[in-house]
C-alpha positions in Angstrom: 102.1 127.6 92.9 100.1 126.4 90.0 96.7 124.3 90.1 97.0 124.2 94.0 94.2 127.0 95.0 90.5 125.0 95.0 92.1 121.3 96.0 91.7 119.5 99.0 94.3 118.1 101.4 95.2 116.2 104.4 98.3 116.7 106.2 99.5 114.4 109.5 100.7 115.7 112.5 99.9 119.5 111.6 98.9 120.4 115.3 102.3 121.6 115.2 105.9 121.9 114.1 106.8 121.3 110.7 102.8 120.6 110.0 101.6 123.0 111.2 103.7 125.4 108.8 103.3 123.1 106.2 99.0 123.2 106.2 99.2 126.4 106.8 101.2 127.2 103.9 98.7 124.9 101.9 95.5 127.0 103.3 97.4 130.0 101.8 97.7 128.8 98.9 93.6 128.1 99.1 93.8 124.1 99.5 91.0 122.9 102.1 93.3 121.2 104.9 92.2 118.0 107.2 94.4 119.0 109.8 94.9 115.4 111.5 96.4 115.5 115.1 96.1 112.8 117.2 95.7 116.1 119.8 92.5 118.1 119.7 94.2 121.0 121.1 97.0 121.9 118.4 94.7 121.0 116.0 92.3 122.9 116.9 95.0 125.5 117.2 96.2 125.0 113.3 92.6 125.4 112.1 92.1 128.6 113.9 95.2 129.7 112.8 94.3 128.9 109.5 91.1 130.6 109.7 92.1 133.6 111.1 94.5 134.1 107.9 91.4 133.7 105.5 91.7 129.8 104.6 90.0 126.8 105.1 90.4 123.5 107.3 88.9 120.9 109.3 89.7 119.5 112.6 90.6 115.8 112.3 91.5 113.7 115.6 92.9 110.5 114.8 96.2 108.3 115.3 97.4 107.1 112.6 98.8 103.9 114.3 95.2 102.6 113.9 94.0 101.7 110.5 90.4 101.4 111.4 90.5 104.7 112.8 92.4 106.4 109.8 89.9 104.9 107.1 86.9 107.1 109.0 89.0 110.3 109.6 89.7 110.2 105.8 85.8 109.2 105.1 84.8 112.3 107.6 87.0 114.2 105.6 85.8 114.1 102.3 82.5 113.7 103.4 82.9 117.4 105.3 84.7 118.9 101.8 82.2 116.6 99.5 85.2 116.1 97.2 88.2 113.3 97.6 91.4 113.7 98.9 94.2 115.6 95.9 97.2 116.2 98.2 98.3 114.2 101.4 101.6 115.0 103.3 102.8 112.0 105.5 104.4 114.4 108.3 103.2 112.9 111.7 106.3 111.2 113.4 108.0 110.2 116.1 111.5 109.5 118.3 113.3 109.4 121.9 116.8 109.4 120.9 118.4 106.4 122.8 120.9 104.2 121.8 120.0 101.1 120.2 121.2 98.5 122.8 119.5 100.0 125.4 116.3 100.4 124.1 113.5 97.5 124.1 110.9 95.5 122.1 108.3 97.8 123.6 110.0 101.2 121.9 110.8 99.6 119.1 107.3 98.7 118.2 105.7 102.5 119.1 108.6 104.3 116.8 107.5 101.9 114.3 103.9 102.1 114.6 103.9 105.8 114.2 107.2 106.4 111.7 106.5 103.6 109.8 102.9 101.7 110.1 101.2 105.6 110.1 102.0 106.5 106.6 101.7 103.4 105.3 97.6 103.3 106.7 97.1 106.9 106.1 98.1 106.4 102.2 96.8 103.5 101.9 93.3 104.8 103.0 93.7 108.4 100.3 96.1 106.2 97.4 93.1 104.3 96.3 90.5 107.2 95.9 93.6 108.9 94.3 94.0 106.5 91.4 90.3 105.9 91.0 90.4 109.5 90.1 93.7 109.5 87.7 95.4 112.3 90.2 97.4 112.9 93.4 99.8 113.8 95.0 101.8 112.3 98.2 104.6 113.9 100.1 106.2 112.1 102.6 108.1 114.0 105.4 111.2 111.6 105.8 114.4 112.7 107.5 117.8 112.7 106.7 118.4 110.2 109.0 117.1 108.0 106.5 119.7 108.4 104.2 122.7 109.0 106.2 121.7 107.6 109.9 121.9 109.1 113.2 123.2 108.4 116.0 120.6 107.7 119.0 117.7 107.3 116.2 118.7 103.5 115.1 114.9 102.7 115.0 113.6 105.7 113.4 116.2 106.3 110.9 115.3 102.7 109.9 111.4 103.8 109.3 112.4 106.9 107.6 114.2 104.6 105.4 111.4 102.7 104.6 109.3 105.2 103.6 111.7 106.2 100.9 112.2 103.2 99.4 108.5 102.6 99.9 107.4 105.8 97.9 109.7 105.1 95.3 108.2 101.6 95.0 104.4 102.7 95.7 105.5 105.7 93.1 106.2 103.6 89.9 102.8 101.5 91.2 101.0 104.6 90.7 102.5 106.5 88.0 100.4 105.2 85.1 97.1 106.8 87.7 98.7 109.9 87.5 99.2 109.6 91.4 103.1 111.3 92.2 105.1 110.1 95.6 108.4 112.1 96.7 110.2 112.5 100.1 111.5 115.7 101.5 114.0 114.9 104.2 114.3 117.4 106.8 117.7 117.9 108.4 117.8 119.4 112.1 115.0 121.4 112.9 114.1 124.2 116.2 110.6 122.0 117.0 109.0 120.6 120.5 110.1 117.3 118.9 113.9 118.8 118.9 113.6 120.3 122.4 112.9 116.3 123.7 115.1 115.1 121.1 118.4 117.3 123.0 116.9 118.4 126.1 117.2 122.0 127.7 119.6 124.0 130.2 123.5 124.2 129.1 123.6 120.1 128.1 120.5 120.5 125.4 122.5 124.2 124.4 126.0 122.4 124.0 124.1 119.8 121.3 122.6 122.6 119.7 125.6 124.3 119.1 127.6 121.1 117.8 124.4 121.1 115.5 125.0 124.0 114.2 128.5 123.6 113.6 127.6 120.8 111.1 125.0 123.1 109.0 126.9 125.1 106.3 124.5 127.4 106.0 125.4 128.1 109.9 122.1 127.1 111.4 119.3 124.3 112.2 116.2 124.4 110.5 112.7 125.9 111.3 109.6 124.9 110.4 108.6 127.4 108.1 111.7 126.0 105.9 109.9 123.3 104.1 106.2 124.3 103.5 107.5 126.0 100.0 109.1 122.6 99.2 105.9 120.5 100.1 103.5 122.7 98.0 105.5 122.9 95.0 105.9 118.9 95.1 101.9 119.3 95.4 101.7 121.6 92.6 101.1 121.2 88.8 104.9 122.9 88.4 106.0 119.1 90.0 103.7 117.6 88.3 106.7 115.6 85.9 108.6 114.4 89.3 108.1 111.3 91.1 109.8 109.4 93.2 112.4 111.4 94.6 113.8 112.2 97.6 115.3 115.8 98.4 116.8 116.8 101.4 116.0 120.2 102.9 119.1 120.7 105.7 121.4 124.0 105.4 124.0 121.6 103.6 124.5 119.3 106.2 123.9 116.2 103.6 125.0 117.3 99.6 123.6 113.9 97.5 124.8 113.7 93.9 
């Protein structure tokens, strides 16, 4: 992708799963990654992954429920790469799928502190080096769920939501700084978050399967589906698109 190799980025949640793929799909294009985890171990993981291709990345522990803690994760970055922040990708997240009326005030508040407050404190701690500069670029990972609902995700399709309307708010805030927000919304995808999400032995199979039957394209998703995506939306060849929203599911949602 053009003007990528030589920038710096941070990426949330890319101890594993879709971050993972996605930061290390970055490092290969030669982006420096702040591979933020709020586990040492898979980030750890990521950067030696990284490494071990030929890239570059830095470990960087921190929950991004905690804005104290996210301003001086992105100050240790750029202080380690001695350049600001160009690309972030909002990918950390979050769910137990439960229906609404059984869950309680207490789940409520964690799916929304990491779906929902996280990205909100993790950009709001890069956006403003970002338009003091005149350039950026923010990806959000949303879901479909945000645009369609699901079932058993009543809280989180409701965060995933508001990111989309946010970044499409916070986008035509920052155009004019040069700074671009869009939303790739995964559809069902084979991560750890999926095995929780449906569960294992012949139940989590039979969900799987009706999954699957809903996917055009035959299948659920993978994580190394949407890294291509994420780097061209942080690429010079996006740099005239802002404030969309793209869904990345095998056909399962077709918007006009």
């Amino acid at each position: 992708m053009r003007g990528l190799k030589g920038k710096t980025a941070i990426v949330t949640g890319a101890g594993s799963g879709i971050g993972r793929a996605i930061a290390l799909r970055l490092a290969a294009e030669g982006v420096t990654v702040g591979v933020f985890d709020v586990s040492e171990k898979g980030a750890g993981e990521t950067v030696a992954a990284i490494e071990a291709a030929g890239g570059k990345a830095v470990v960087a522990v921190a929950d991004i429920t905690d804005y104290t803690a996210v301003v001086a994760a992105v100050q240790a970055f750029e202080s380690s790469t001695g350049a600001g922040t160009d690309i972030l990708v909002n990918n950390a997240g979050w769910d137990t799928p439960m229906p609404f009326l059984k869950t309680d005030e207490a789940f409520w508040k964690k799916v929304v502190a990491i779906n929902w407050f996280g990205p909100l404190h993790v950009t709001h701690a890069v956006a403003q080096g970002m338009a003091a500069r005149k350039s950026g670029r923010i990806v959000n990972i949303a879901s479909d769920a945000g645009r369609v609902g699901s079932s058993g995700e009543v809280i989180y399709s409701g965060c995933k939501g508001a990111t989309i309307a946010f970044a499409k708010a916070l986008a035509r805030e920052l155009a004019r700084s040069n700074v671009t927000i869009n939303n790739v919304c995964p559809g069902p995808t084979d991560t750890p978050a999926m095995e929780a999400f449906v569960g294992t032995g012949e139940q989590g199979q039979k969900i799987r399967d009706a999954m699957v039957r809903g996917v055009p394209l035959g299948r659920i998703g993978v994580p190394e589906d949407y890294p291509g995506l994420v780097a061209f939306l942080a690429s010079d060849d996006a740099a005239f698109m802002t404030g969309q929203t793209i869904s990345v599911s095998g056909g399962l949602t077709m918007h006009g």
